[in-house]
C-alpha positions as CSV (number, residue, x, y, z in Angstrom):
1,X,34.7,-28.7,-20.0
2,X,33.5,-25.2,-19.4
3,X,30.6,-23.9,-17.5
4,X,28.3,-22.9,-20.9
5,X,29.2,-26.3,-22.5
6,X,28.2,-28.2,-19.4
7,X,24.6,-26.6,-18.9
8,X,23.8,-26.4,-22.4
9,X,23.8,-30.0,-22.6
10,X,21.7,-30.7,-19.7
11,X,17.6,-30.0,-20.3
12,X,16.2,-27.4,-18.2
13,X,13.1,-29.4,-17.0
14,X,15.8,-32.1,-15.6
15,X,15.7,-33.0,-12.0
16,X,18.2,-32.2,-9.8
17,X,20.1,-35.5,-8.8
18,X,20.3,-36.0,-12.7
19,X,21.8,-32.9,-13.3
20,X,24.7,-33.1,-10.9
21,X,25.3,-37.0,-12.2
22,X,25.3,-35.8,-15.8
23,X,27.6,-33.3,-15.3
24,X,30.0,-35.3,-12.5
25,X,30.1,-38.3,-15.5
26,X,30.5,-35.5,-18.3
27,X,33.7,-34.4,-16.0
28,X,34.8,-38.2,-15.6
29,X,34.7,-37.1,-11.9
30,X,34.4,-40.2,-9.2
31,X,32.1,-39.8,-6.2
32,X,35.8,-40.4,-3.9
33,X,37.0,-37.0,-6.0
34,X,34.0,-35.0,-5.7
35,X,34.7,-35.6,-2.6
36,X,37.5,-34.5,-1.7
37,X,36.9,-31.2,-3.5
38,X,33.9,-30.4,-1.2
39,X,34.9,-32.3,1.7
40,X,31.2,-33.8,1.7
41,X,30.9,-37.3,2.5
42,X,30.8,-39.6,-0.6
43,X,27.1,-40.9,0.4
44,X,25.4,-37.9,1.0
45,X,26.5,-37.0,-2.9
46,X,25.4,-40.1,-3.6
47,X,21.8,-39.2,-2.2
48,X,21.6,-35.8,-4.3
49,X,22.1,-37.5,-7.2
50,X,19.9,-40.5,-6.2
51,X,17.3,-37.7,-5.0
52,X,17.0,-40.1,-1.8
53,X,15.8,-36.9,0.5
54,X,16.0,-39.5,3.7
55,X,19.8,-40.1,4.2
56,X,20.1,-36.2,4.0
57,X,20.4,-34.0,6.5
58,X,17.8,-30.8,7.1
59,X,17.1,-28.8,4.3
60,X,19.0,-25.8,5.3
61,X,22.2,-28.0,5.3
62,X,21.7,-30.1,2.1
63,X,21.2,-26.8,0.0
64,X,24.0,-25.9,1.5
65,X,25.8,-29.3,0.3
66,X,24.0,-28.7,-3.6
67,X,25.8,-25.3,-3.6
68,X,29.4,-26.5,-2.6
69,X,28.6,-29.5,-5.5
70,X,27.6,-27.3,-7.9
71,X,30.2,-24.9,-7.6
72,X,32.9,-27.5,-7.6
73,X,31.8,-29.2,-10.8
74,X,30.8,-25.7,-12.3
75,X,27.7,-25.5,-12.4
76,X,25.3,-22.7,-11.9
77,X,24.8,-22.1,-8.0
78,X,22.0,-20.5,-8.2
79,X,20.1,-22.3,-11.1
80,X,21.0,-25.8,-9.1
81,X,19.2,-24.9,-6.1
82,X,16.1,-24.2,-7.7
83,X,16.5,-27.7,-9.3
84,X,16.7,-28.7,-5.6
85,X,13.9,-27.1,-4.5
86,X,11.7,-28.2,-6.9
87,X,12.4,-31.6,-6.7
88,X,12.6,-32.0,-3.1
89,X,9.4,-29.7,-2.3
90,X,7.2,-32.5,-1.7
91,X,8.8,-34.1,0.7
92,X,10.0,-31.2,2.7
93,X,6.1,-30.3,2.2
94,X,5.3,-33.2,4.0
95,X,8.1,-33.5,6.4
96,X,7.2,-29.7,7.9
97,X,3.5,-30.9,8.4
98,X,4.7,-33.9,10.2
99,X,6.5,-31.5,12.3
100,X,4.2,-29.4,12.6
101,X,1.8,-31.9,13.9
102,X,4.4,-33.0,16.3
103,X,4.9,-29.5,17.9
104,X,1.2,-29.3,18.3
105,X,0.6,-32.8,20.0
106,X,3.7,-31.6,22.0
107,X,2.3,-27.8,22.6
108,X,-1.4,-29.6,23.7
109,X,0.4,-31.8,26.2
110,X,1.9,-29.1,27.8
111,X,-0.9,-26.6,28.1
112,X,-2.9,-29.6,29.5
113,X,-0.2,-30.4,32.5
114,X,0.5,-26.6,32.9
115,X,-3.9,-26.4,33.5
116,X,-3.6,-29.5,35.9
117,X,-0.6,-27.8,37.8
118,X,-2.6,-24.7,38.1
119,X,-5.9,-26.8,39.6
120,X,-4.0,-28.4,42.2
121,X,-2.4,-25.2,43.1
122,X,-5.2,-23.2,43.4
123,X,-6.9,-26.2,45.3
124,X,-4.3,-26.0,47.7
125,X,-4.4,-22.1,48.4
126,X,-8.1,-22.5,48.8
127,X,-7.8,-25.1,51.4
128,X,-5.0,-23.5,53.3
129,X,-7.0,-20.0,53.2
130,X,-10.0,-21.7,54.8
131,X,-7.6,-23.2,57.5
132,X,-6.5,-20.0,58.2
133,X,-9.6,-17.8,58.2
134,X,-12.0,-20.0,59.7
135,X,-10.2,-20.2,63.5
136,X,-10.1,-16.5,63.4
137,X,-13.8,-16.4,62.5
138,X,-14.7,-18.7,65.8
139,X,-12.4,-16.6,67.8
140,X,-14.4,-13.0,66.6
141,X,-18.2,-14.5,67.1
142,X,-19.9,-13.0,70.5
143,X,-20.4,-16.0,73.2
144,X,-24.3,-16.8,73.4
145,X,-26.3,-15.5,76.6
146,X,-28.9,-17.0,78.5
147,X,-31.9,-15.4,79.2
148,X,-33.7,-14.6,83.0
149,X,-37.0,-15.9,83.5
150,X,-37.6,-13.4,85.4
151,X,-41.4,-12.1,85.8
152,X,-42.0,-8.6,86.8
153,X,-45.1,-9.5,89.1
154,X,-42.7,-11.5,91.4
155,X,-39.8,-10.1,93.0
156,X,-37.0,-11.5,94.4
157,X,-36.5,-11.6,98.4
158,X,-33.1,-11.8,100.3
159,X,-32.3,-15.5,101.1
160,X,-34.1,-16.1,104.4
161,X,-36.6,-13.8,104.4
162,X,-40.6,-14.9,104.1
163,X,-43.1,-13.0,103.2
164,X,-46.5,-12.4,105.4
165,X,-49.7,-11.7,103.2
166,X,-51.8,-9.0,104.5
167,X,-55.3,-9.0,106.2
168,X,-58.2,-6.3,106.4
169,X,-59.4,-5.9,110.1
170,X,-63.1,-4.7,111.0
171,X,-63.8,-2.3,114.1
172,X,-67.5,-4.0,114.3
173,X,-67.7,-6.7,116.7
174,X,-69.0,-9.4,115.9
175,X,-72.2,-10.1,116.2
176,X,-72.1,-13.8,117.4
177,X,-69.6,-15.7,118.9
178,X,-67.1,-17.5,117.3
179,X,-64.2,-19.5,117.4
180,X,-60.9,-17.6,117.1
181,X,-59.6,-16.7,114.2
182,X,-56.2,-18.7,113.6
183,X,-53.0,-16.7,112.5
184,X,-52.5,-17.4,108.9
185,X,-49.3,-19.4,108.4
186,X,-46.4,-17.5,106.7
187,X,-45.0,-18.8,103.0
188,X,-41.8,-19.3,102.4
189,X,-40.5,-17.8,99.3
190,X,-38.0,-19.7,97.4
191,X,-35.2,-16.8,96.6
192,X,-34.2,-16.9,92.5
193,X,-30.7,-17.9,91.7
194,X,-28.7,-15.4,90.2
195,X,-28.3,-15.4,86.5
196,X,-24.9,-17.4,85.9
197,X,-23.1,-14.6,83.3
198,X,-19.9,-14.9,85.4
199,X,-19.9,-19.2,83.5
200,X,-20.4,-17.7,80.6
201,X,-18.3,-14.8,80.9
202,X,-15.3,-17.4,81.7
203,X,-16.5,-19.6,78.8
204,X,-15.7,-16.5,76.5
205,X,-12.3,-16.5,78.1
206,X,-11.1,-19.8,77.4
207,X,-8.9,-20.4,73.9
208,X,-10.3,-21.9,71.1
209,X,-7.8,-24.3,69.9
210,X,-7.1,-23.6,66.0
211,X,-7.1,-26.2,63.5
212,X,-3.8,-27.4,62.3
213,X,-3.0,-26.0,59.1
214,X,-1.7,-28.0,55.9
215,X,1.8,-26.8,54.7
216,X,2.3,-24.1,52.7
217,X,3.5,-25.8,49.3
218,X,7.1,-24.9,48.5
219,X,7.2,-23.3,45.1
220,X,10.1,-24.1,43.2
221,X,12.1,-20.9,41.9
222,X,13.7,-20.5,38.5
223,X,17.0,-22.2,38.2
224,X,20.0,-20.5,36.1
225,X,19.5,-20.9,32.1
226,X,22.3,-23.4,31.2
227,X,24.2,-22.6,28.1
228,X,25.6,-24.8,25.0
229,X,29.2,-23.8,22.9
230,X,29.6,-25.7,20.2
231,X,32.9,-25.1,18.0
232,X,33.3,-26.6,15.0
233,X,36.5,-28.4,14.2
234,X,35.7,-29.4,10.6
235,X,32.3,-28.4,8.0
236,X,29.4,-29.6,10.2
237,X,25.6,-29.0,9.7
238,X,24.4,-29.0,13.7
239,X,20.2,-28.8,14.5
240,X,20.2,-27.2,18.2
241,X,16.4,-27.4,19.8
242,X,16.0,-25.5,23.2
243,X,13.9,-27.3,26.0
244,X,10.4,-26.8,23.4
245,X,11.4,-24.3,21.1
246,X,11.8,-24.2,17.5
247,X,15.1,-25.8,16.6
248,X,17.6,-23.6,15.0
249,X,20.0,-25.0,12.5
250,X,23.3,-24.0,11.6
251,X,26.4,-24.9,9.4
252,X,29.3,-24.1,10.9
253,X,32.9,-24.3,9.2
254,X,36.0,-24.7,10.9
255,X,36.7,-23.0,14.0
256,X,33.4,-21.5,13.9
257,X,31.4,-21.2,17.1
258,X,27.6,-21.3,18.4
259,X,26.2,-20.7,21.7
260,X,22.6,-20.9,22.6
261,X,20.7,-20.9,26.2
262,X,17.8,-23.2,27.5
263,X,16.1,-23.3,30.8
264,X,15.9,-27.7,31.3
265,X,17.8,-29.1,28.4
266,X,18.7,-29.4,24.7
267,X,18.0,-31.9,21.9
268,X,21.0,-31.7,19.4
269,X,21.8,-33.1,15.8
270,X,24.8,-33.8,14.1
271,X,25.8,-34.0,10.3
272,X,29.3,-34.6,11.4
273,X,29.4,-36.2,15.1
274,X,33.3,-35.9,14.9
275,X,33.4,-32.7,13.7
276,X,32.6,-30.6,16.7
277,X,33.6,-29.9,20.1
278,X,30.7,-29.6,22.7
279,X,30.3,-27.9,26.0
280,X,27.7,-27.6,28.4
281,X,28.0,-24.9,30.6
282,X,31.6,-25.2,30.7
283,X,32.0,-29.0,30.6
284,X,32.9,-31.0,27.7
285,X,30.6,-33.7,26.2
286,X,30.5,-36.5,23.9
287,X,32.3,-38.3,22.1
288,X,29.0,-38.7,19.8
289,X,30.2,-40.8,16.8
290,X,32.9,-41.3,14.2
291,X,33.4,-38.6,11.8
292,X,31.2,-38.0,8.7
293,X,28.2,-39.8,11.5
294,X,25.1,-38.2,11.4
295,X,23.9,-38.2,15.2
296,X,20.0,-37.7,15.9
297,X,18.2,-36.3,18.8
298,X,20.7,-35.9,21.4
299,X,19.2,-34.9,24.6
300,X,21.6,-32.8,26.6
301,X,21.1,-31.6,30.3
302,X,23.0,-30.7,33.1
């Protein structure tokens, strides 16, 4: 049946999965044939037609799977995916804002450790600053003096010494006798100690012991980015997500090759978990699954 036949019998407000059924049973093709033309699994043509979005893969590889169908039962590329897109825009509508939300919980999370990590870090600095400043603070500070009581009216005599107070003496005799005049006794004068400055001159001298400071926390340096190959052996859709970045899709045929970077780890899907070879910085992984197994959120690290 040619191409123009085929389409012209098929309304042009008809949904996608009905217009690859109609024109598969128009064609007396089986789903095992179809198949084997496009080397896509029987049940993920079975979805198209049933429009069951769910069993699919991403969007990116199931338009690629409505273009190999289309073209192998000759149909209009082109005109099928916009079928396709129109039928499945709801549900990729809501699967994105699902996503979306998910990246944003995930995105919150993050900011929220990464302003936790950043308290405790700058506690720490403080802390060990303080321990560091403070001793050295103690150490500049001038020792504190005492002060003399020292009057200026009274001065200081040699240790020993007493001092005699002074008398006025008359030339006029007097005029009546009297008893002799006793000597006046001397006073001892208590010397002043010296001022002890030399105490507090060796108080100065003598170390102030510093506080022990808290350890320096170890910062941990960036490590090496570690790198994922991936080498297709046979038609395989692959979803490769690095550490928290968007995930990046690809469909690789045979003997077709990826390679992407990541700093912690990778999360990796599969259309075809038989259909790839995988290595993480050099070393071979998996098995992951039987062929024509779709694999889901494989985490990946060294």
């Amino acid at each position: 049946m040619s191409k123009s036949k085929t389409e012209s019998t098929i309304p042009p407000s008809e949904s996608v999965g009905a217009h690859l059924k109609k024109t598969r049973e128009g064609q007396g093709l089986s789903f095992d044939q179809v198949a084997s033309l496009t080397r896509i699994q029987s049940k993920f043509l079975q979805a198209l037609e049933e429009e069951d979005f769910q069993q699919l893969p991403e969007q990116v590889f199931t338009r690629g799977f409505v273009r190999t169908y289309a073209r192998a039962i000759g149909l209009d590329e082109e005109e099928t995916l916009q079928r396709f897109s129109e039928s499945s825009r709801e549900y990729y509508q809501q699967g994105q804002q699902a996503q979306n939300q998910a990246q944003l919980q995930l995105q919150q999370e993050q900011r929220g450790k990464f302003n936790r990590n950043l308290v405790i870090i700058v506690t720490i600095v403080i802390i060990v600053a303080l321990g560091f400043l403070l001793p050295r603070q103690q150490e500049s500070s001038p020792p504190p003096t005492e002060k003399s009581d020292s009057s200026p009216a009274v001065q200081s005599a040699p240790s020993g010494s007493t001092v005699s107070p002074e008398f006025e003496t008359t030339t006029e005799a007097p005029s009546t006798p009297s008893a002799p005049m006793s000597e006046p006794e001397e006073m001892p004068v208590e010397p002043l100690e010296p001022t002890p400055m030399a105490q507090s001159d060796t108080s100065a001298q003598d170390p102030i012991q510093e506080e022990e400071k808290p350890p320096t926390p170890s910062v941990a340096l960036p490590t090496d980015p570690i790198r994922l190959e991936i080498e297709a052996t046979q038609l395989t859709w692959v979803v490769v997500q690095s550490d928290t970045d968007s995930p990046q899709e690809a469909l690789l045929q045979p003997a077709q090759k990826g390679t992407w970077e990541a700093q912690q780890q990778f999360t990796l899907t599969l259309g075809n978990a038989a259909g790839v070879t995988v290595r993480l910085n050099g070393e071979a992984q998996g098995p992951f699954g039987n062929p024509g197994e779709v694999v889901r959120e494989v985490v990946l690290k060294p």
